[in-house]
C-alpha positions in Angstrom: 1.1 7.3 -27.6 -0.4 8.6 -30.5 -2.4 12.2 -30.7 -5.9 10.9 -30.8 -5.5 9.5 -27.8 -3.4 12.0 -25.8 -6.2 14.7 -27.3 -9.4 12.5 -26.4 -8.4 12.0 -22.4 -6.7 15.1 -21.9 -9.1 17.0 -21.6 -10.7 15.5 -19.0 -8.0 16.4 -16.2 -10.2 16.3 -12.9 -9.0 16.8 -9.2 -7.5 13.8 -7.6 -8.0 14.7 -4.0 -12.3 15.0 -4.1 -12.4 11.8 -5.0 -13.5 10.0 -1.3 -14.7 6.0 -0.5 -18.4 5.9 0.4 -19.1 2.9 2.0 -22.7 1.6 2.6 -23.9 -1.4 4.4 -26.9 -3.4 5.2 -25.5 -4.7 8.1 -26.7 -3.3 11.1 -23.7 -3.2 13.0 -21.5 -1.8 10.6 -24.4 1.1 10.5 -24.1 1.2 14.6 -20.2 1.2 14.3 -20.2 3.8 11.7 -21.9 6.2 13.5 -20.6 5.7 16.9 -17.3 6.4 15.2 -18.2 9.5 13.6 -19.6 10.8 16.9 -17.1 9.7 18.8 -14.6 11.8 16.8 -16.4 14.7 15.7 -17.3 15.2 19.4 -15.2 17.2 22.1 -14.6 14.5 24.0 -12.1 13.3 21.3 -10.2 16.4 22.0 -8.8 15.2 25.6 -6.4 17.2 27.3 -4.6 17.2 30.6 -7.4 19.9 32.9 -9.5 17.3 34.1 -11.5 17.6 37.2 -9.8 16.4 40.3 -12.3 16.3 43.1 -14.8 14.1 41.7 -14.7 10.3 42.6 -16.7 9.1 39.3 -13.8 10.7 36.8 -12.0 7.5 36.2 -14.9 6.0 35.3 -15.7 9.4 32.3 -13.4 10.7 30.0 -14.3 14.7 30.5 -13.0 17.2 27.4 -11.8 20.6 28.0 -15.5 22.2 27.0 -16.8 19.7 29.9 -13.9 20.4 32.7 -14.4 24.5 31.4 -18.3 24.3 32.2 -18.2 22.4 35.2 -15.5 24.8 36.8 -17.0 28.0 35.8 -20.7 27.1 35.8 -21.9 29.4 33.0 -22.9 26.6 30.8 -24.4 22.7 31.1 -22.1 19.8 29.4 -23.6 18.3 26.5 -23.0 14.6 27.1 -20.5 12.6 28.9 -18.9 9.3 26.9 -19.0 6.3 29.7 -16.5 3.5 29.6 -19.6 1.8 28.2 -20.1 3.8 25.5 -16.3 3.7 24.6 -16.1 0.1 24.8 -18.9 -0.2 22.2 -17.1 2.3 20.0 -13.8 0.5 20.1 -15.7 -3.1 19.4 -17.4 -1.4 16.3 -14.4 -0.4 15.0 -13.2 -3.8 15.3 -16.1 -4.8 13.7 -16.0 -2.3 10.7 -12.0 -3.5 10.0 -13.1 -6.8 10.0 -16.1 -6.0 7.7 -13.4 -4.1 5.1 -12.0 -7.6 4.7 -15.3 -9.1 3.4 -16.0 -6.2 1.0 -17.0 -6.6 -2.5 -15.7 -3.8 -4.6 -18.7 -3.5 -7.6 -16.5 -1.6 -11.0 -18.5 -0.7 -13.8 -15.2 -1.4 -15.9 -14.9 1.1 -19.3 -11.0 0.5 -19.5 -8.4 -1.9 -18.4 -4.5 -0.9 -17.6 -2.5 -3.9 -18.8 1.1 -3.6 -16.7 3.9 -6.1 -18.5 7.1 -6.7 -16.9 10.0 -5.1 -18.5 12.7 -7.2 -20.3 11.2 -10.3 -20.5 9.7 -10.6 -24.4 8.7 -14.0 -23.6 6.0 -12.3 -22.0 4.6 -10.1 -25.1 3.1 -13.0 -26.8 0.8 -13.5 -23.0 0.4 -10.1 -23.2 -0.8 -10.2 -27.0 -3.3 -13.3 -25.9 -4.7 -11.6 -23.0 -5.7 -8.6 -25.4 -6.6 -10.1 -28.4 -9.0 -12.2 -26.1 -10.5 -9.0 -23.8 -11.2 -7.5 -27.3 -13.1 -10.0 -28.6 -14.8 -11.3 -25.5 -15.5 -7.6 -23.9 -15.5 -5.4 -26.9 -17.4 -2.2 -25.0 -14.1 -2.4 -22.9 -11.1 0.0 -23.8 -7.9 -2.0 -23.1 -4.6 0.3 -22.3 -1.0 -1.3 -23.0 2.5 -0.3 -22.3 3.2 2.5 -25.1 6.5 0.8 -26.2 4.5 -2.1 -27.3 3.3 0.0 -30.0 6.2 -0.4 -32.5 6.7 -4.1 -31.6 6.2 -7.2 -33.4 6.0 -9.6 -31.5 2.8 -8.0 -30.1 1.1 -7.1 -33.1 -2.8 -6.6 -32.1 -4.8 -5.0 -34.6 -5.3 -1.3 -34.5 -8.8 -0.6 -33.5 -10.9 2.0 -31.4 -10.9 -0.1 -28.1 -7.2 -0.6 -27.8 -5.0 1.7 -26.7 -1.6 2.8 -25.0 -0.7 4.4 -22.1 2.6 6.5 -20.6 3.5 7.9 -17.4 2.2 10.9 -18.3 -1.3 9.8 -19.1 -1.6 7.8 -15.8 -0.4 10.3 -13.3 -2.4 12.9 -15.0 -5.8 11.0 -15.3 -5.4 7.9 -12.9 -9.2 7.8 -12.5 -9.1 7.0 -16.3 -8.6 3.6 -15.4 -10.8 0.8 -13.6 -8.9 -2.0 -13.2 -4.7 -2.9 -13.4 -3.7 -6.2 -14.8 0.1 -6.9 -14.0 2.0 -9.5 -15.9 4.7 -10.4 -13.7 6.1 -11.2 -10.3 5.9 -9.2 -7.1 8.2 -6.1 -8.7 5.8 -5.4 -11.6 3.2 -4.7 -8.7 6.1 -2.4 -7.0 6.0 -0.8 -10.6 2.0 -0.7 -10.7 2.2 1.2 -7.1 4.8 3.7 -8.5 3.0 5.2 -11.0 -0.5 5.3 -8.8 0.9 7.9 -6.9 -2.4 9.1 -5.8 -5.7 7.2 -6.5 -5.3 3.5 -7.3 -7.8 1.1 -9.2 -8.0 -2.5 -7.9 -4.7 -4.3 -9.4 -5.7 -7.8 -10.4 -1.7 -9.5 -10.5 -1.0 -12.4 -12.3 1.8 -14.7 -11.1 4.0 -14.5 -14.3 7.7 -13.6 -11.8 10.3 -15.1 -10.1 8.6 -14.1 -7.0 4.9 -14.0 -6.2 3.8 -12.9 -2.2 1.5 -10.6 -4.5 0.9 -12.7 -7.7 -1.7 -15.0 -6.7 -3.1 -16.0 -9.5 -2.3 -18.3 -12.3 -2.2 -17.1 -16.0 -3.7 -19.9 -17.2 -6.9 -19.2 -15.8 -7.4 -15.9 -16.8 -10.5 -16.0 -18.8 -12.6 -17.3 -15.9 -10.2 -14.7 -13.2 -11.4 -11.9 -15.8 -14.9 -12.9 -16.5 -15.8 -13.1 -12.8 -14.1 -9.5 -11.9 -15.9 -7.7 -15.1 -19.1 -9.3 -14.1 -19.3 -10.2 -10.4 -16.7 -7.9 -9.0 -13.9 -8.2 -6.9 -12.8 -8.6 -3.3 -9.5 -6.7 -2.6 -6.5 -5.7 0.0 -6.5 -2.1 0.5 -2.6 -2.0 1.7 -1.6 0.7 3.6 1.2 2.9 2.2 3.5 5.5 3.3 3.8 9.0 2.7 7.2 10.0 2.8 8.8 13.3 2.4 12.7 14.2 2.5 13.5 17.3 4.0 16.8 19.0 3.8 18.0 20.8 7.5 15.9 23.8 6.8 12.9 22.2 6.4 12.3 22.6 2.7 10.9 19.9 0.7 13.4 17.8 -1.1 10.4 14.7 -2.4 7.8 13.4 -1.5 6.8 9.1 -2.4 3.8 7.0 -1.8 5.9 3.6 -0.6 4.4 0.5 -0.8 6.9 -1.9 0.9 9.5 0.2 3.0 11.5 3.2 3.7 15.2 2.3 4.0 17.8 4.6 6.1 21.0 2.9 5.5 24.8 4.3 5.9 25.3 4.0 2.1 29.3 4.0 1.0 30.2 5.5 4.5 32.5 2.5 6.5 30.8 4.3 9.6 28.0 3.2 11.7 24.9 5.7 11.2 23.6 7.4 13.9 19.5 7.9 13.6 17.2 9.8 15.6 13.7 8.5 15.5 11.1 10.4 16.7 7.5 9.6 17.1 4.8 12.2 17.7 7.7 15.1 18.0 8.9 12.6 20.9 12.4 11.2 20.8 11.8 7.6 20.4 15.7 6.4 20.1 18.9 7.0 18.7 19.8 3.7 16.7 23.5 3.0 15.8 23.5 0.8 13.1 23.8 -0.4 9.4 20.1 1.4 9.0 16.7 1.4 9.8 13.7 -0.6 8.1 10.4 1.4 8.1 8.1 -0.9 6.7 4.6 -1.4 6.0 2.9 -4.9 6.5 2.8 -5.4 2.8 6.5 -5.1 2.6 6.9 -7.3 6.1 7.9 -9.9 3.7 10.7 -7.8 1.8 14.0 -6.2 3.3 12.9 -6.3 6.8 12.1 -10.1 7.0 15.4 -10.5 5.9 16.5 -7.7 8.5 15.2 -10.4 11.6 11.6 -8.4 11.4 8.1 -9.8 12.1 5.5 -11.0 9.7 3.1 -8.7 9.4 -0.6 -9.4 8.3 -1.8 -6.6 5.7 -5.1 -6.7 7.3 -3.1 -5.4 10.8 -2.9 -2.0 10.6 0.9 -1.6 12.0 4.4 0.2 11.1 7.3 -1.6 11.3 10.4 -0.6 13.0 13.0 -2.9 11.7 17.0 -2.0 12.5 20.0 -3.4 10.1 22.8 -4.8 12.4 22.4 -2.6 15.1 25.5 -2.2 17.3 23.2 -3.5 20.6 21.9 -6.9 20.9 18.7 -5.1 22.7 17.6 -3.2 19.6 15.1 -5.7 18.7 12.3 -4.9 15.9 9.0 -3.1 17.1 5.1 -2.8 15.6 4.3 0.8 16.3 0.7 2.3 15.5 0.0 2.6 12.3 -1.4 6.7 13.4 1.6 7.7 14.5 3.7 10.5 12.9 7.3 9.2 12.2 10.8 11.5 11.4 13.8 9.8 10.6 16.9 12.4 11.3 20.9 12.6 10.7 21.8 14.7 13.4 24.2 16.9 12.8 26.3 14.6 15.4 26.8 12.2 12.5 30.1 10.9 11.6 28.9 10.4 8.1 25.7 11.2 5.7 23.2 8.7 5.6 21.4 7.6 2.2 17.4 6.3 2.0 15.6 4.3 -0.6 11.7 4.0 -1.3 10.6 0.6 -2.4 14.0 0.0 -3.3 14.2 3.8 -6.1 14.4 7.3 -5.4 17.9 6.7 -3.8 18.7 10.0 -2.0 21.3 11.1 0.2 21.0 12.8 3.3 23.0 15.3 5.2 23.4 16.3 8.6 20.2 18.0 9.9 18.2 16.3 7.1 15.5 14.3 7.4 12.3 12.0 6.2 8.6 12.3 7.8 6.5 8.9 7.4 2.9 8.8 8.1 0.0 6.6 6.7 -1.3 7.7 3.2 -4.6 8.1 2.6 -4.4 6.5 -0.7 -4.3 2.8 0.0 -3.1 0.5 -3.0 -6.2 -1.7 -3.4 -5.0 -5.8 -4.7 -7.5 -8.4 -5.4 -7.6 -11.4 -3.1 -7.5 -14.5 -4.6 -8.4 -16.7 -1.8 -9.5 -16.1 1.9 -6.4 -17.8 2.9 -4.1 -16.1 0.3 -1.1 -14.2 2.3 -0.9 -17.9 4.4 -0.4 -19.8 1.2 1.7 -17.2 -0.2 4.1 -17.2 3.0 3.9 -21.3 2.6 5.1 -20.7 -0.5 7.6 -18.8 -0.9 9.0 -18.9 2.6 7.8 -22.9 3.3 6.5 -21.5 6.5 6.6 -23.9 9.5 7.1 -26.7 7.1 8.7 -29.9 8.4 7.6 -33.3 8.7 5.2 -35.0 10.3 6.5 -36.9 13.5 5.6 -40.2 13.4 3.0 -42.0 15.7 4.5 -43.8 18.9 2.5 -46.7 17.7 4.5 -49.6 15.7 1.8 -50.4 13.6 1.5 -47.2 11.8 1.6 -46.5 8.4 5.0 -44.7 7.5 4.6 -40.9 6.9 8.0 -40.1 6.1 8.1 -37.2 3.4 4.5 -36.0 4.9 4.0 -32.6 5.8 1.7 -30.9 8.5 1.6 -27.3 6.8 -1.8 -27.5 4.7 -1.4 -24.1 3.1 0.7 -25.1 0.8 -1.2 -25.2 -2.5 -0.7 -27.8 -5.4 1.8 -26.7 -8.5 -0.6 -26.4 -11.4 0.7 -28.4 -14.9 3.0 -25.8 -16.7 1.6 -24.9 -20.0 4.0 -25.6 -23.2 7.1 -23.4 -23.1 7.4 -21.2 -26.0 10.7 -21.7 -28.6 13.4 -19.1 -27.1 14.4 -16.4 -29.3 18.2 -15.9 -29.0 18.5 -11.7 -28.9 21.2 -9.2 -28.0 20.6 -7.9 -23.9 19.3 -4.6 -25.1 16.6 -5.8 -27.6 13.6 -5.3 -25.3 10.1 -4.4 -26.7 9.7 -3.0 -22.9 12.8 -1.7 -21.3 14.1 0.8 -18.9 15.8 3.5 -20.9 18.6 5.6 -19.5 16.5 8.7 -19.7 14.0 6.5 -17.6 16.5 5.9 -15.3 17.2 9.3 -14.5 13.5 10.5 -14.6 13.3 8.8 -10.8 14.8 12.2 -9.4 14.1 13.4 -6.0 12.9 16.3 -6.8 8.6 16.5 -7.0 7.6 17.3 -10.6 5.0 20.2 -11.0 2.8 17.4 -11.6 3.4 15.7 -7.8 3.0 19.3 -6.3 -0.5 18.6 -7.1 -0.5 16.3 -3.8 1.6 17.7 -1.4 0.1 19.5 1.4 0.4 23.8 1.3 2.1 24.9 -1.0 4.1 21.9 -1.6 7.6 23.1 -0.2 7.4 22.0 4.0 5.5 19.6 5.6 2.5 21.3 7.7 4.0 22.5 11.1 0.3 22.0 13.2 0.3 17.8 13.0 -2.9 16.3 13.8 -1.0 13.9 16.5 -0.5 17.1 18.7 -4.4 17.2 19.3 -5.0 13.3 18.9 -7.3 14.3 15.9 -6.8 12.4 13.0 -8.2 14.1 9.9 -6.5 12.7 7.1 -9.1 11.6 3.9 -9.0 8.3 2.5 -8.8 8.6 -1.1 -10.2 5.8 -3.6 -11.0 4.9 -7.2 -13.9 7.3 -8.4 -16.4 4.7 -10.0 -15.8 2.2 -7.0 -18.9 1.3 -5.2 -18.0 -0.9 -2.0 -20.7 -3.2 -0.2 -19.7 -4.2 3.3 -22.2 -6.6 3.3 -20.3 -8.7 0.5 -23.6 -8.4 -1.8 -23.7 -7.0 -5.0 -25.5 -3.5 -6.1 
């Protein structure tokens, strides 16, 4: 990247963690929901403990706090309020209601500058990626257009110099990655994986183009990228905000070994070792189970479709807010995969019991052994990776797809007369194969002549050790996680973090 550039964003090198979601809505119920919620769980009563009051006949009918139970038994003071079953049950439906409202959302950008994300050692890709620039350029010229850095000594891509384009490194996006209003991946479902890994804290809505050799998150076709682009720019976009995981190693001592934002899964596996692992997973601080097997899957319902489907785990809908618990040829036909809540504090341990070290994997990097006493925390992140939908009924189609989903055919009519239906199929959410657009001539090139490539020093830069840089995220002073967890209260404080300059409407309207 070249010093203008570095010198004219660099300066502006704001705190990642103040940026919150606002959400407003001119719904009434959302309004209702909202604010039941918030005084549900800023209230007492949220803080339920064990010291309830035993001689009265209407308590299984109240939930009564500890400042309630205190004042009734000692009599110095009058309870506030008491929350009915009623009351509850209106909460918990408005919830409900507000999840399924996030769904319908219409994320409004005021879009200044455009990431561009091109999968690595493919060139034929550069000349898209050259098309889709030259085009943004001259169609939206107020708009600044960021591409991959190595393209900036390459041929094949050759855009004209000019003030609106221009290139982007790690560096610049984990140091400014509000700098950025919308992701555009060229690729398949691992460029997306890539897009995910260096939004390590705020993320912009990732538009992905279906460009791969897999596509569960690439659902949309290149082809139709002017009209795609047009209508996000202008109209703004609906999007997925998939849950990831924050997970931090910890050596025995409880030091802090790294900490990743995962996007698909957490893999415990046995590594080299010819041993079986032995695992202790706890939930809360509670021993959950010991597993004795090849590993364990920890995966989020985004990466329901990855390792773990393979594993024998569930689909998981991203809209279901869900951990999966997903064990790799577990020595006990009983071990079967779980859904746990996606609130609850997970550790991963290798007791010191252990035959052997285990070894874990984030998204399928980071690969990092683990001795005996060591362990890894997984929890929620409160910085969701938002993706544009492309269709209401896009994660069915893209199961249909790539999985052919319940697909078999049709049986046939008991009557003789009817018309034969062989080759027929009964899954409709299969969608049409679009006409390919003229292949372009194949350059014959030696294996490590890549415009965009992963360099051995690149390689090696995936260490497990937090840079000064990720230190800015961790919790304290970045070398344990905290000791006083939010599950030991049932409180859950954690912050939702999102894109600065996004403005959400519930309501599905624009601003």
């Amino acid at each position: 990247m070249n010093n203008n550039n570095n010198h004219s964003y660099n300066n502006n090198n704001n705190n990642n963690n103040s940026h919150r979601a606002v959400f407003t809505s001119s719904s009434s119920t959302t309004n209702s929901s909202t604010s039941s919620l918030s005084e549900l769980t800023t209230s007492s009563s949220f803080h339920r403990k064990n010291n309830m009051i035993p001689h009265s006949p209407k308590v299984h009918s109240k939930l009564v706090c500890d400042e309630i139970a205190a004042a009734l038994t000692s009599g110095t003071s009058t309870p506030r309020s008491i929350k009915s079953h009623t009351e509850l049950a209106e909460t918990a439906n408005g919830v409900r209601l507000l999840a399924k409202n996030l769904s319908r959302t219409t994320i409004q950008l005021d879009v200044k500058a455009i990431m561009v994300i091109t999968k690595a050692r493919d060139n034929s890709l550069i000349t898209l990626t050259k098309q889709l620039v030259e085009w943004l350029l001259e169609t939206h010229p107020h708009i600044t257009i960021f591409v991959d850095a190595k393209l900036q000594q390459s041929k094949r891509f050759g855009v004209a110099a000019c003030n609106s384009l221009k290139f982007w490194n790690k560096r610049l996006v984990k140091k400014q990655p509000e700098l950025f209003d919308l992701v555009v991946t060229l690729g398949g479902d691992g460029t997306v994986l890539y897009a995910s890994t260096l939004f390590q804290s705020i993320a912009p809505p990732v538009l992905p183009f279906s460009l791969g050799s897999l596509g569960f998150l690439t659902n949309f076709q290149f082809q139709d990228f002017k009209r795609i682009l047009n209508r996000c720019i202008e109209s703004g976009v609906k999007a997925n905000l998939r849950m990831r995981f924050t997970c931090r190693v910890h050596a025995s001592d409880g030091k802090l070994i790294g900490q990743y934002q995962t996007l698909n899964e957490l893999v415990v596996d046995r590594g080299p070792s010819p041993y079986v692992t032995l695992l202790e997973l706890y939930g809360d601080g509670s021993l959950l189970t010991v597993a004795q097997a090849d590993g364990l899957i920890i995966a989020t319902p985004t990466g329901s479709t990855a390792y773990s489907l393979s594993a024998g785990g569930s689909l998981v809908h991203p809209g279901v807010s869900a951990i999966s618990v997903t064990p790799i040829c577990p020595h006990t036909l009983s071990f079967r995969p779980i859904l746990l809540p996606d609130g609850m504090f997970l550790k991963v341990k290798v007791p010191d019991g252990s035959r052997a070290t285990a070894w874990c994997s984030f998204d399928g990097k980071d690969r990092t052994e683990l001795h005996k006493g060591d362990y890894v925390t997984i929890q929620a992140s409160p910085f969701p990776f938002p993706t544009v939908i492309a269709s209401p009924n896009e994660y069915f189609d893209s199961v249909s797809r790539n999985l052919h989903w319940n697909v078999r055919e049709q049986q046939k009519p008991l009557s003789d007369n009817s018309k034969d239906v062989d080759g027929a199929m009964d899954n409709l959410h299969i969608s049409s194969e679009q006409d390919e657009e003229d292949e372009e001539p194949e350059i014959t090139e030696e294996e490590d002549d890549f415009d965009i490539n992963f360099t051995d020093t690149e390689r090696s830069s995936y260490s497990s050790t937090p840079s000064s840089d990720d230190m800015n995220f961790l919790a304290g002073n970045g070398t344990a996680t905290p000791q006083n967890m939010s599950y030991l209260n049932n409180v859950d404080e954690r912050c939702c973090f999102a894109h600065p300059n996004a403005r959400v409407h519930l309501s599905g309207g624009k601003s």
